[in-house]
C-alpha positions as CSV (number, residue, x, y, z in Angstrom):
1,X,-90.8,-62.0,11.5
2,X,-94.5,-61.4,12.0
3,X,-95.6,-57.5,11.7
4,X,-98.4,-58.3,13.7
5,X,-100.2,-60.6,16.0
6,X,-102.7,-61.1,13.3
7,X,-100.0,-62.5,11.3
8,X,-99.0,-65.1,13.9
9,X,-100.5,-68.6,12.7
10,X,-102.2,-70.9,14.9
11,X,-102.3,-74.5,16.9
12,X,-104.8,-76.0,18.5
13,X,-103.9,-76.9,22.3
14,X,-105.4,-80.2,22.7
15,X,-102.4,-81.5,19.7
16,X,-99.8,-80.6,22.1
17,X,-98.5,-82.4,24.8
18,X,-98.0,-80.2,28.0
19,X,-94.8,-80.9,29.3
20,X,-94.1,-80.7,33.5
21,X,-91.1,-79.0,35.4
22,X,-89.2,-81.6,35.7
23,X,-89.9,-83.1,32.2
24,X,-88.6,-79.5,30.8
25,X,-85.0,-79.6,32.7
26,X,-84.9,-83.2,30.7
27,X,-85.4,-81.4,27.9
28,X,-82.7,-79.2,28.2
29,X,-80.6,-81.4,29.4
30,X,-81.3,-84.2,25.9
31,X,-80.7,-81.0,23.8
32,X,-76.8,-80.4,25.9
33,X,-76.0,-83.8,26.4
34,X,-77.5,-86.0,23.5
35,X,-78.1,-83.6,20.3
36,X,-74.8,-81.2,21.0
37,X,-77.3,-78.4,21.1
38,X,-75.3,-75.6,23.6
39,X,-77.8,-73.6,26.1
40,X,-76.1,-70.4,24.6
41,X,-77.9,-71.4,21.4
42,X,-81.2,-72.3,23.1
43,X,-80.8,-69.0,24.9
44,X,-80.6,-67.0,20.9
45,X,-83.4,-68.8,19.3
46,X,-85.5,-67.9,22.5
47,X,-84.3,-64.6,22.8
48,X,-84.7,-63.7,19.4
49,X,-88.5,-65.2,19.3
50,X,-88.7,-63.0,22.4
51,X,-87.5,-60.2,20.0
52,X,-90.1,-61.1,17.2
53,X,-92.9,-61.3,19.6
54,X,-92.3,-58.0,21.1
55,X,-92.3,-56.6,17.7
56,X,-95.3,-58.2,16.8
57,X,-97.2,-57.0,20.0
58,X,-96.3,-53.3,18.8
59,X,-97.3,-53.9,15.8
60,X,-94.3,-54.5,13.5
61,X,-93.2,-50.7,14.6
62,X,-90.3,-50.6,17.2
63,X,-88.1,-47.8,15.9
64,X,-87.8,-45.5,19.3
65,X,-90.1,-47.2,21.4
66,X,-89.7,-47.5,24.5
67,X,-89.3,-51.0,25.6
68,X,-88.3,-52.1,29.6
69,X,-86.8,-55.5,29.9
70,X,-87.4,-57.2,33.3
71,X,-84.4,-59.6,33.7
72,X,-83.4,-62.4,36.4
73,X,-79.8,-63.7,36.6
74,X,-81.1,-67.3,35.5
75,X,-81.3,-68.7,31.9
76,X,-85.0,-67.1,31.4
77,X,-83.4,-63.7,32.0
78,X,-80.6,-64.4,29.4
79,X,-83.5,-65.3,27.2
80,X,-84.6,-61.8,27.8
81,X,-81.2,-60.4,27.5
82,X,-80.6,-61.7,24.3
83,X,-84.0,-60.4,23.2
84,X,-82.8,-56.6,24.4
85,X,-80.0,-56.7,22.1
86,X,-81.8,-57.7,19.1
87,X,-84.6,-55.1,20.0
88,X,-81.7,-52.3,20.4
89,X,-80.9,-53.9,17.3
90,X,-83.6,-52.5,15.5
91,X,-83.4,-49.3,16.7
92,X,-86.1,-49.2,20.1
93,X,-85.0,-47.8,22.8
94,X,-84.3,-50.7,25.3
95,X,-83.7,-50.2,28.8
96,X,-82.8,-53.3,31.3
97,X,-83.8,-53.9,34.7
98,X,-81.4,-56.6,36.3
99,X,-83.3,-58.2,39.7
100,X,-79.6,-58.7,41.0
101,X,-76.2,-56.7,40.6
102,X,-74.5,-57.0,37.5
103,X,-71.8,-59.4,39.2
104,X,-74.0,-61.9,40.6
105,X,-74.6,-62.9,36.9
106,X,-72.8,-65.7,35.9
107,X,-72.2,-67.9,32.6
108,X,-74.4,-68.1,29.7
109,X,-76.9,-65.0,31.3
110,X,-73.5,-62.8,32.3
111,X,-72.3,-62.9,28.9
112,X,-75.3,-61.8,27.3
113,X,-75.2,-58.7,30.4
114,X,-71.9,-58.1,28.9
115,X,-72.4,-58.2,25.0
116,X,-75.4,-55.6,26.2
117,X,-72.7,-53.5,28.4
118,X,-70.3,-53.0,25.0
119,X,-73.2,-51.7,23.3
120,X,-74.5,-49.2,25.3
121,X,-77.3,-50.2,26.5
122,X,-79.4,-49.4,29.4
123,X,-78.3,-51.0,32.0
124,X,-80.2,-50.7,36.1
125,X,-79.9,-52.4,39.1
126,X,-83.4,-52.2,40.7
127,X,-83.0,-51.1,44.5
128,X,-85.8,-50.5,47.2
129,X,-88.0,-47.4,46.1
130,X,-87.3,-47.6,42.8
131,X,-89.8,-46.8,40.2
132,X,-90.2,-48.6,36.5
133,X,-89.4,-45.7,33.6
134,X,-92.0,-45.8,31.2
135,X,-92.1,-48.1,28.3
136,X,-95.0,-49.3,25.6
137,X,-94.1,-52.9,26.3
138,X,-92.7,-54.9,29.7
139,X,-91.0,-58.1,29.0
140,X,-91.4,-60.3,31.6
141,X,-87.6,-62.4,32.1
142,X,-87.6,-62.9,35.6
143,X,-88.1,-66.4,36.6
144,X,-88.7,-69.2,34.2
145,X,-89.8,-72.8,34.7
146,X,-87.7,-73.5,37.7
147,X,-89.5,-71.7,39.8
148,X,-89.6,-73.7,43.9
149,X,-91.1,-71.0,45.9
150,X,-92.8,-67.2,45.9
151,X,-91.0,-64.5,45.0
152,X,-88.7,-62.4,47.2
153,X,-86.4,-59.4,47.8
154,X,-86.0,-57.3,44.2
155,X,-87.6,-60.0,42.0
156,X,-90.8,-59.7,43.8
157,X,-91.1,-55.5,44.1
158,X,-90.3,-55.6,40.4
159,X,-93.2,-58.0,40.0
160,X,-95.5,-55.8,41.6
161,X,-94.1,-52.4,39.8
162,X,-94.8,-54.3,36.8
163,X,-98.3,-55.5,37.2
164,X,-98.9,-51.9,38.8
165,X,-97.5,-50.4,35.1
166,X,-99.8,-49.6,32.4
167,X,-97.9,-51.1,29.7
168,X,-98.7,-54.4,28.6
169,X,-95.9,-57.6,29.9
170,X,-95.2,-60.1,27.6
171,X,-93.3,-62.9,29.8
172,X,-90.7,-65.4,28.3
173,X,-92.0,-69.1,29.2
174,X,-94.1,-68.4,32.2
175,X,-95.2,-65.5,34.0
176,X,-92.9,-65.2,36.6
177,X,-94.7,-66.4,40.1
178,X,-96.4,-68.9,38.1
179,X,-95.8,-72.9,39.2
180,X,-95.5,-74.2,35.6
181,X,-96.7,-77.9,36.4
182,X,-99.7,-77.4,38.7
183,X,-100.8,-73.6,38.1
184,X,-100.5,-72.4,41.3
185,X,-99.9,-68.9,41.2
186,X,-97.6,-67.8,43.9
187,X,-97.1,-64.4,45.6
188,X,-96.3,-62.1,43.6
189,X,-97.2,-63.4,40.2
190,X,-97.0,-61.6,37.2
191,X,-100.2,-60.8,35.3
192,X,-99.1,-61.2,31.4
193,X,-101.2,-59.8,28.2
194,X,-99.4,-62.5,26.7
195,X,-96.4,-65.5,27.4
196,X,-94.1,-66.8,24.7
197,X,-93.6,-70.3,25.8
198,X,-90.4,-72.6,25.0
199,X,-90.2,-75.9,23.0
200,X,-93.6,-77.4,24.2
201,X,-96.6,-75.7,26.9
202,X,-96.1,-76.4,30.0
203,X,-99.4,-77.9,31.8
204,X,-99.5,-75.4,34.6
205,X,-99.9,-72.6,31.8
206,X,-103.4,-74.0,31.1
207,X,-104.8,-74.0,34.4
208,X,-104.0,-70.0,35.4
209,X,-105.3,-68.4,32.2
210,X,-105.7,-64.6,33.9
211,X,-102.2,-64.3,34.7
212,X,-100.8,-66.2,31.3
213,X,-102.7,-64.0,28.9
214,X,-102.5,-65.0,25.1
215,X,-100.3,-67.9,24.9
216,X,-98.0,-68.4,22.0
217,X,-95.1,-71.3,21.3
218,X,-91.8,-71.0,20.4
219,X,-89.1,-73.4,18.5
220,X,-86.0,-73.4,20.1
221,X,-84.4,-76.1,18.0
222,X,-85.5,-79.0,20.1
223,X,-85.7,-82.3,17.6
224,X,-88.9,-83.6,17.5
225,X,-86.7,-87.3,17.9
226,X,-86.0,-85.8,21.3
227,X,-89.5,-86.4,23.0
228,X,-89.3,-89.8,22.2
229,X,-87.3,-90.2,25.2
230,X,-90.2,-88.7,26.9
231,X,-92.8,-91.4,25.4
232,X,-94.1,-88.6,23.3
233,X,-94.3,-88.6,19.8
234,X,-94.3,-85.2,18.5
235,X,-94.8,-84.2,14.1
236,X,-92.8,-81.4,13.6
237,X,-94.9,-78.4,14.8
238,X,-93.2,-75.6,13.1
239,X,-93.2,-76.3,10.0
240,X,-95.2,-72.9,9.4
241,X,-93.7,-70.3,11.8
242,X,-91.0,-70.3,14.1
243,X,-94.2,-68.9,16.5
244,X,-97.7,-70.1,16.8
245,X,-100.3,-68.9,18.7
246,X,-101.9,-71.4,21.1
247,X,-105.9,-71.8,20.1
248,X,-107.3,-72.3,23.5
């Protein structure tokens, strides 16, 4: 664990490949299907990068700070669910802001909603007029690489209640509203101080700097052997820091 940003080492961008949309859901799929590697243990290393990074943007210091964790009901929001419970962990005051009910989540994400449920913590279903508490750090887990088309309905007010906070967001693989294989930023799109990307950058990431903010890398366990199926030949990365900040 990093106690600051400071402490974060660095990579340069230009040795890393930027991976696309669709060559990201081939990841995750290689990582199920060929290496045994279970999304609910994709989702923990992410989540708990998340965790680190939060920490790190704050600082090191966490105890009873007020943190507000934007989640969707997809696998990024998981991501950010798991990071809630290791934050809680360590004693800041989390409070979670699902974009849907708590029954529309399903699988891997709704049993992270309910390992957070048996421990107490704040859980709130967004709704129309609603207002974001106040927090010293947003986490961004709204919509992850998959994103087809803009925002809508809850996910997009709390996109806009976010960028409209004066905290700073930290988003979990993209900012959510950003295309992550051309840049296009669609309508709403969060405006990050910094994103924790997954595995490998993905190339849209580069082209909408404003809205990505500091951009940092995490492992998630993915085999460097892995890429290879992608035609890309990938050193282990890692090898200093399970995060590393992206030199631009």
């Amino acid at each position: 664990m990093h106690s600051s940003l400071q402490d974060i080492p660095s990579i340069t961008s230009e040795s890393l490949p930027r991976l696309t949309m669709t060559q990201m859901i081939e990841v995750d799929r290689l990582m199920m299907e060929e290496f045994g590697i279970q999304l609910i243990q994709m989702m923990e290393n992410a989540g708990r990068n998340l965790a680190d990074m939060a920490q790190a943007m704050l600082d090191g210091e966490i105890l009873d700070r007020p943190l507000l964790v934007l989640a969707g009901r997809g696998n990024n929001g998981g991501g950010g669910l798991v990071a809630a419970r290791h934050l809680a962990n360590r004693g800041a005051e989390v409070q979670v802001v699902l974009a849907r009910a708590i029954e529309q989540f399903q699988d891997a994400p709704a049993h992270q909603l309910d390992i957070l449920l048996a421990m107490g913590v704040s859980i709130m279903e967004a709704g129309d007029g609603w207002e974001l508490p106040s927090a010293d750090l947003i986490i961004d887990a709204l919509i992850g690489y998959g994103l087809v088309d803009h925002p809508r309905g809850t996910t997009a007010s709390l996109i806009q209640l976010a960028n409209s906070h004066p905290a700073p967001i930290l988003s979990l693989d993209a900012p959510s509203g950003l295309n992550v294989t051309t840049g296009q930023q669609c309508h709403p799109c969060i405006q990050a101080d910094a994103t924790l990307t997954l595995a490998l950058p993905k190339a849209g990431l580069f082209a909408s700097p404003d809205v990505v903010g500091e951009l940092y890398l995490a492992d998630i366990s993915a085999p460097p052997i892995l890429f290879e199926a992608l035609d890309i030949t990938l050193p282990p990365i890692f090898t200093s820091s399970p995060i590393l900040r992206i030199a631009l």
